[in-house]
MARSEBA-136017 format. One line per field, with one value per residue (C-alpha): residue number from 1; residue in one letter; x, y, z. Coordinates in Angstrom, 2 decimals. Example, Ala and Ser with C-alpha at 12.3 -4.5 7.8 and 13.67 -1.06 7.14 Angstrom:
BEGIN
num 1,2
residu A,S
east 12.30,13.67
north -4.50,-1.06
up 7.80,7.14
This chain:
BEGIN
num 1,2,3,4,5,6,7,8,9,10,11,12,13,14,15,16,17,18,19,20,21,22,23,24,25,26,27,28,29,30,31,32,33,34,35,36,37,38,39,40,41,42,43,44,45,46,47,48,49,50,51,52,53,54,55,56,57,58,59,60,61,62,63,64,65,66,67,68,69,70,71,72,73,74,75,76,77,78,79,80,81,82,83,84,85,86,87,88,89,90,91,92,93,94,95,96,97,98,99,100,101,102,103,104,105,106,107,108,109,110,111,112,113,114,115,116,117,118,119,120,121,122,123,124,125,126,127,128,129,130,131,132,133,134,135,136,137,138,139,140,141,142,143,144,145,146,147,148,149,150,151,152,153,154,155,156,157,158,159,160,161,162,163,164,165,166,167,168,169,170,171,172,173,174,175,176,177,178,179,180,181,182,183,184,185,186,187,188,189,190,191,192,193,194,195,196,197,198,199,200,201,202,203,204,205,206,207,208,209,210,211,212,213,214,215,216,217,218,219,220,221,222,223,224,225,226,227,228,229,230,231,232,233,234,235,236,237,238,239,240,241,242,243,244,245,246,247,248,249,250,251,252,253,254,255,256,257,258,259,260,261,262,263,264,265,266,267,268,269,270,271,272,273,274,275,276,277,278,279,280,281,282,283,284,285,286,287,288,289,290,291,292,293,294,295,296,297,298,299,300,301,302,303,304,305,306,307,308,309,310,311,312,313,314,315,316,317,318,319,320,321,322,323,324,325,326,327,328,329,330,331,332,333,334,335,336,337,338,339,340,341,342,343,344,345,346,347,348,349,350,351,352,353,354,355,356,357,358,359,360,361,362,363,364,365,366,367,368
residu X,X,X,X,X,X,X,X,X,X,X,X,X,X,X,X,X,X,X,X,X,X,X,X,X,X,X,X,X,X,X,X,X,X,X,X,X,X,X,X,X,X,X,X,X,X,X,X,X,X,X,X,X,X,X,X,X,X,X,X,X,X,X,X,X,X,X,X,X,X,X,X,X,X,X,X,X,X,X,X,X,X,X,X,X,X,X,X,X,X,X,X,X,X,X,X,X,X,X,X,X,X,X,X,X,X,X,X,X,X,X,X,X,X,X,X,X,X,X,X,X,X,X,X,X,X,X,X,X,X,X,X,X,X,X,X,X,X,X,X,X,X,X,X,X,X,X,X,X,X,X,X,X,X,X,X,X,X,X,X,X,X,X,X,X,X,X,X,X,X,X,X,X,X,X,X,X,X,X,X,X,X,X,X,X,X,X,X,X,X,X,X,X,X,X,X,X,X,X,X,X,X,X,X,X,X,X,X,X,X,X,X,X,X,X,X,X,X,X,X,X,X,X,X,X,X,X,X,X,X,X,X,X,X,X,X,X,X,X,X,X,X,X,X,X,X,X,X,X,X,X,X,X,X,X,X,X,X,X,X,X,X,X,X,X,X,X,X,X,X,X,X,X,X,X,X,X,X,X,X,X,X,X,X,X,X,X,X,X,X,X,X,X,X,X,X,X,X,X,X,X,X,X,X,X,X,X,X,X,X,X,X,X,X,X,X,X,X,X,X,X,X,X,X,X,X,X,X,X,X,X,X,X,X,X,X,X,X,X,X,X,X,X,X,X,X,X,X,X,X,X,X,X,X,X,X,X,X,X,X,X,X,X,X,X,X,X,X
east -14.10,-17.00,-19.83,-21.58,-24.05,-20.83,-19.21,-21.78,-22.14,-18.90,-18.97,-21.86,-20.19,-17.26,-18.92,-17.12,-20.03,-20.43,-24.10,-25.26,-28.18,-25.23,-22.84,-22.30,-21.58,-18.88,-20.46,-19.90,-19.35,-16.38,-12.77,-11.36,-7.74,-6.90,-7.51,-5.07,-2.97,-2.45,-1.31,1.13,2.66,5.13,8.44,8.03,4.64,2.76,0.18,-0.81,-4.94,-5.51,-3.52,-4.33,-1.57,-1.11,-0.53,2.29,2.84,2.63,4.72,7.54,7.31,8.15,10.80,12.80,12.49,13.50,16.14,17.72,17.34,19.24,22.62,23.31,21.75,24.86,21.62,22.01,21.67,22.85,20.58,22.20,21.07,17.87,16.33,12.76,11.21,7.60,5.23,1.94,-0.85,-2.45,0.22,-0.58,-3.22,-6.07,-6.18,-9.06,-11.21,-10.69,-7.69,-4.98,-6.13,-4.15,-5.76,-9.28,-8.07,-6.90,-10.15,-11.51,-9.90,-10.51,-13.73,-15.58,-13.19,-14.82,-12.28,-10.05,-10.52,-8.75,-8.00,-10.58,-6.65,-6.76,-10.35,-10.22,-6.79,-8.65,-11.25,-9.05,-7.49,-10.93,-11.65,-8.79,-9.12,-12.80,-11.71,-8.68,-6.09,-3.75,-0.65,2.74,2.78,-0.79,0.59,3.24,0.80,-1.27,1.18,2.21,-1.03,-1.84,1.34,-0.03,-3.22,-1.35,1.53,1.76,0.05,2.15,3.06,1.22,-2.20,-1.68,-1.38,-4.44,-6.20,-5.02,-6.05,-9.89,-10.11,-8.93,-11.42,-14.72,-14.28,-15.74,-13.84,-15.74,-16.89,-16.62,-18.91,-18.12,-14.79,-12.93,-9.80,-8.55,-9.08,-8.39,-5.62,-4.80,-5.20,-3.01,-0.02,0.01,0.50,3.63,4.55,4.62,6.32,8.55,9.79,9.84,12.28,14.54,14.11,14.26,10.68,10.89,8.02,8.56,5.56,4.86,2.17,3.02,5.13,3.77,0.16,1.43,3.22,0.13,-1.41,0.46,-0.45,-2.51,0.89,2.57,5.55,6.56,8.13,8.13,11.82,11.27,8.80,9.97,7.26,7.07,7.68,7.31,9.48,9.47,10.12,9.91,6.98,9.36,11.54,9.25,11.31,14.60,17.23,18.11,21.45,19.97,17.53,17.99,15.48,14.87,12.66,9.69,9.61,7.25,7.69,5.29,4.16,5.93,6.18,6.30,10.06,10.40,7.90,8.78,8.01,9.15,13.41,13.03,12.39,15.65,17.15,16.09,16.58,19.96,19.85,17.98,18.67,22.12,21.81,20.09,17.38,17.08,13.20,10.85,7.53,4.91,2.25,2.37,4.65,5.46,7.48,9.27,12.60,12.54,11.23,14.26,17.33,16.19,15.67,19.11,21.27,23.65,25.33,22.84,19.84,16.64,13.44,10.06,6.69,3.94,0.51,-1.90,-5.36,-7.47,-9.95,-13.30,-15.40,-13.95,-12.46,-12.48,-9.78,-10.10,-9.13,-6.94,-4.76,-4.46,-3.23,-0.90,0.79,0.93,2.84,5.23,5.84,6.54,9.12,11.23,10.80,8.78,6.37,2.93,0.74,-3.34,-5.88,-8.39,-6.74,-4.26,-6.07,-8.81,-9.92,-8.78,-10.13,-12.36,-15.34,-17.94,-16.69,-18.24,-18.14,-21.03,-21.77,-18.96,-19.72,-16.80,-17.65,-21.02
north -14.90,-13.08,-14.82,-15.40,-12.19,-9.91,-11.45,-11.68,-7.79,-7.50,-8.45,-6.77,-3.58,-4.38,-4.84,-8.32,-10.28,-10.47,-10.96,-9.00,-6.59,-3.77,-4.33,-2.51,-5.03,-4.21,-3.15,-4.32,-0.48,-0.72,0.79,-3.04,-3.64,-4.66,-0.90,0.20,-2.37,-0.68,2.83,3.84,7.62,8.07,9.41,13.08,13.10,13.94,11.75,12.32,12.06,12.24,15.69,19.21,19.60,23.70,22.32,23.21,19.26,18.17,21.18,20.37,16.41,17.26,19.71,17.51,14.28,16.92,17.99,15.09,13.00,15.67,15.06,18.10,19.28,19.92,17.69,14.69,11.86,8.83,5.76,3.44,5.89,6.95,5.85,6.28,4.89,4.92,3.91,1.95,2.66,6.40,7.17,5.03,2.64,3.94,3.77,5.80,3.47,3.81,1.43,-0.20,-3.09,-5.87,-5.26,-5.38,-9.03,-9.84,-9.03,-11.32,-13.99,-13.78,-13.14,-14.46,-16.78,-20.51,-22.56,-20.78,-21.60,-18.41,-19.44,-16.95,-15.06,-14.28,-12.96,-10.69,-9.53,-8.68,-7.53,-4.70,-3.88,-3.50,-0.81,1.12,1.17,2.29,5.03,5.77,5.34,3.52,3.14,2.46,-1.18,-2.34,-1.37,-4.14,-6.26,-6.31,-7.39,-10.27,-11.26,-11.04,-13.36,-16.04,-16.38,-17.43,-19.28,-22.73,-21.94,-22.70,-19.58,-20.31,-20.90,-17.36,-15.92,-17.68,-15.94,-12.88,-11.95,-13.72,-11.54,-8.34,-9.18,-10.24,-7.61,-4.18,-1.01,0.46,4.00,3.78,2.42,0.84,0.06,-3.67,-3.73,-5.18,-1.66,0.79,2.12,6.47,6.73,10.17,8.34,5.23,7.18,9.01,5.34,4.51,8.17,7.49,4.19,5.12,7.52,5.06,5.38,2.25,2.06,0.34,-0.32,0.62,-0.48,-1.28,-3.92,-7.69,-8.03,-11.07,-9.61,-6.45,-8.37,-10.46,-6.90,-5.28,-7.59,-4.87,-2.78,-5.06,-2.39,-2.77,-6.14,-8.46,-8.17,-4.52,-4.83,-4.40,-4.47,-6.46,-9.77,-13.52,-15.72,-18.40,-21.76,-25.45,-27.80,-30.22,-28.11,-27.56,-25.71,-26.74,-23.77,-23.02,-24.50,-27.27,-28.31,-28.93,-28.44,-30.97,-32.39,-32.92,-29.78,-26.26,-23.56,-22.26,-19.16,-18.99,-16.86,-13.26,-11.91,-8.01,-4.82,-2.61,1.00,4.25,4.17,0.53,1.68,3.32,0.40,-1.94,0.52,0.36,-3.37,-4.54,-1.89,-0.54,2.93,5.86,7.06,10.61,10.41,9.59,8.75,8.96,10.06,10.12,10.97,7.05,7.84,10.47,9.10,7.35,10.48,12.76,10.07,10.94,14.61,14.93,12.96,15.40,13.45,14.46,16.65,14.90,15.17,14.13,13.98,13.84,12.57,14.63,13.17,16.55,15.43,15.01,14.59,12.07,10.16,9.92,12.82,15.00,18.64,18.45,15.01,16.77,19.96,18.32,16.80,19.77,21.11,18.63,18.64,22.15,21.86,18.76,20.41,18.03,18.79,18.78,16.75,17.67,15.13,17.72,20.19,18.11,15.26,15.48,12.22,9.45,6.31,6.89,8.90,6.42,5.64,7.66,8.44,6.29,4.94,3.41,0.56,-0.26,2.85,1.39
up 24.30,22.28,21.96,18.38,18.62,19.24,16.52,13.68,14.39,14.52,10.70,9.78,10.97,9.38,5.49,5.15,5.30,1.60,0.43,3.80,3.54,4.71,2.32,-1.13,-3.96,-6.40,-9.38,-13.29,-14.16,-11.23,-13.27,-14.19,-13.43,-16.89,-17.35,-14.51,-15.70,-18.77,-17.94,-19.26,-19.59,-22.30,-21.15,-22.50,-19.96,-22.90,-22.50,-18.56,-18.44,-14.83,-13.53,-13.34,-15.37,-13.92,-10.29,-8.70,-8.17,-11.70,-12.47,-9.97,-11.01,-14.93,-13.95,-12.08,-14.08,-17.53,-15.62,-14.01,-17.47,-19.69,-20.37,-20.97,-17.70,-14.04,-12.58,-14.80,-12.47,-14.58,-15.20,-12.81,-10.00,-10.58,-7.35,-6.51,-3.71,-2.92,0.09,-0.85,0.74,1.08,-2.01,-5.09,-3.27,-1.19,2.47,4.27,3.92,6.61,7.32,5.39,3.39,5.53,8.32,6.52,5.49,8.61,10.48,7.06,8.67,12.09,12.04,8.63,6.81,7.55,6.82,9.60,13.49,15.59,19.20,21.88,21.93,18.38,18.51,21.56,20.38,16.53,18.53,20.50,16.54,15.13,18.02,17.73,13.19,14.12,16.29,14.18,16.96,15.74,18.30,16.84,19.22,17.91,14.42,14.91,16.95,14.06,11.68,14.30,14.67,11.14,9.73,12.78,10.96,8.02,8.85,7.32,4.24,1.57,-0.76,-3.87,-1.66,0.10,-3.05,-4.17,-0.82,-1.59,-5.01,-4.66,-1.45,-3.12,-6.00,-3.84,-1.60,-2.10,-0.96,2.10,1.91,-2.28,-4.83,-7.55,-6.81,-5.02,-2.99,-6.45,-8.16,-5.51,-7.16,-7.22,-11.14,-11.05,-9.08,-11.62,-14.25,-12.22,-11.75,-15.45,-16.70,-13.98,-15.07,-18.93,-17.49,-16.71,-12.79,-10.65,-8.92,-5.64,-3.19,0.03,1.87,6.20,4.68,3.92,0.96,-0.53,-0.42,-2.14,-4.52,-5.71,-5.64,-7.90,-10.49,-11.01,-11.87,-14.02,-14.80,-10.61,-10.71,-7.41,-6.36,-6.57,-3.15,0.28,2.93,6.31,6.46,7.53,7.65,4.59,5.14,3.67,4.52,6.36,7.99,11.29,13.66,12.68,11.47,8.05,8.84,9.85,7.28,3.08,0.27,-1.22,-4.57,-2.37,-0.36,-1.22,0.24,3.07,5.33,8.82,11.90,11.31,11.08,10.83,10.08,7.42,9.04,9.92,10.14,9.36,5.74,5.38,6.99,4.41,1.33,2.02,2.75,-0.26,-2.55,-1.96,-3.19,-1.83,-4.03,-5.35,-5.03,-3.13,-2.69,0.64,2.34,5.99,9.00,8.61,5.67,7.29,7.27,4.00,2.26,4.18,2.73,-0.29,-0.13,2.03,-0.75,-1.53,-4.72,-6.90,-6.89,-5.40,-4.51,-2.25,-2.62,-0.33,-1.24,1.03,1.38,1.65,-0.55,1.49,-1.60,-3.37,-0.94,2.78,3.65,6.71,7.11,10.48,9.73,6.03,7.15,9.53,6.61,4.69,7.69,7.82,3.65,4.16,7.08,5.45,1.75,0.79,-2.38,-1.49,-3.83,-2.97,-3.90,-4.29,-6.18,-8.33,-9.64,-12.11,-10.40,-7.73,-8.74,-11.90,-12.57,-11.37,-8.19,-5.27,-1.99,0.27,3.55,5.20,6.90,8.97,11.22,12.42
């Protein structure tokens, strides 16, 4: 077990300990989510603020939704099937900051959340996940590990109280690396409004996301057009107050029961995302949304769909000014757009801006 020195540095290092001396506050000029919140691209795109609107992205984006959404076009997909799936983080939420925001919560609650006692297990095992996030080697097991780990810190809290966690954590905390800006606000401005010209298109937006689905749904609160039965992310089991370990066969609701947190169940990742598209949604989507070799899979069943004429897009964090991208992981995913057919979206050269104007790159803190 760590002692208290290791651990209060641990903290320190991470920017969680809010108040510290190390940590940047969030900022009354941060970009409010009632102004994300209210995006909202008209379906002729003629109202898109945040593009370079001569990109080949942007350009590629309007053809194919113009196309696919005239009648009169061989391409018309009809409304029942227009499809689009979409990953979360690193594609319409940031995530180089410089890990995914669950696992910033879960060290949170390992390691600074008082009212939660972690067993010496729990710590050394956050400890060996705070390592490899600092180092940016990430295996595929500790990327499941983590989200075991993570749904064991919150198991037996009922539903409405993890929701409760969620958002005050999101809104507290400030976005390492970024001024101005909380975990509640770190939203791509560029890919909400695709979002929101999307949907006035008449495509079904799903979220396809590896993180926990009930955080992302109290999220996207922030995204009020991207309903909650329209997320599908990793999950833990739910389960009444009273039930203990007994089997759903074995147990009935009843008036006095709420619903609670229990032991993790399944991540949402890689092939798994296909898996559950056509699980959850049915259909295979004609578009789709990602940004990482994670999505691989998801973004190829829709590019491969040969019903109708589709289409994926890859969000490519090259943008080292703005935002925490780095030349060789960025040019490896430009690689891989280009051999799967993937369009290319670059931060840098695309988007007019990421998060807003007045956020700005800084020292991040978790690296220390």
């Amino acid at each position: 077990m760590k002692g208290k020195t290791k651990v209060l540095s641990t903290l320190v290092a991470l920017g969680l300990a809010l108040g510290g001396a190390s940590v940047s506050q969030p900022s009354a000029e941060a970009a409010s989510v009632d102004t994300i919140s209210k995006i909202n691209v008209k379906a002729d795109g003629s109202n898109f603020q945040y593009w370079n609107k001569d990109s080949a992205s942007f350009k590629a984006l309007k053809a194919y939704v113009e196309d696919v959404t005239n009648p009169k076009s061989p391409n018309f997909i009809p409304v029942e099937d227009r499809i689009c799936v979409s990953d979360m983080d690193g594609t319409f939420y940031g995530e180089l900051a410089p890990t995914y925001s669950e696992w910033y919560m879960y060290f949170h609650r390992i390691f600074n959340d008082k009212s939660y006692h972690p067993t010496a297990t729990e710590k050394a095992y956050a400890e060996e996940c705070l390592k490899a996030a600092k180092e940016g080697k990430i295996s595929s097991d500790m990327d499941a590990g983590e989200d075991m780990a993570q749904a064991y810190a919150f198991e037996g809290m009922s539903l409405p109280e993890f929701d409760a966690y969620v958002a005050k954590w999101l809104k507290e905390t400030p976005c390492d690396g970024l001024s101005n800006l909380t975990m509640a606000e770190a939203y791509y401005l560029p890919m909400i409004e695709v979002i929101t010209y999307l949907q006035n298109n008449n495509f079904n937006f799903y979220v396809v996301t590896g993180t926990d689905r009930q955080l992302v749904r109290t999220a996207l609160k922030a995204v009020p057009t991207i309903q909650p039965d329209h997320v599908i992310g990793t999950d833990s089991i739910n389960i009444a107050k009273r039930q203990g370990w007994a089997g759903a066969q074995y147990f009935q609701f009843e008036k006095q029961d709420e619903m609670m947190r229990g032991a993790y169940q399944a991540t949402n990742n890689k092939m798994q995302k296909v898996s559950n598209i056509c699980r959850e949604i049915g259909k295979r989507p004609v578009l789709a949304l990602g940004n990482s070799g994670s999505d691989a899979s998801m973004l190829n069943y829709a590019v491969f769909n040969d019903k109708y004429k589709s289409m994926a897009m890859g969000v490519n964090c090259d943008d080292g000014e703005r935002d925490w991208g780095g030349p060789e992981k960025s040019k490896k995913f430009h690689d891989l757009c280009v051999k799967f057919g993937w369009v290319p979206i670059s931060m840098h050269d695309d988007w007019k801006t990421i998060y807003g104007d007045n956020v700005k790159k800084t020292t991040q803190n978790f690296r220390k």
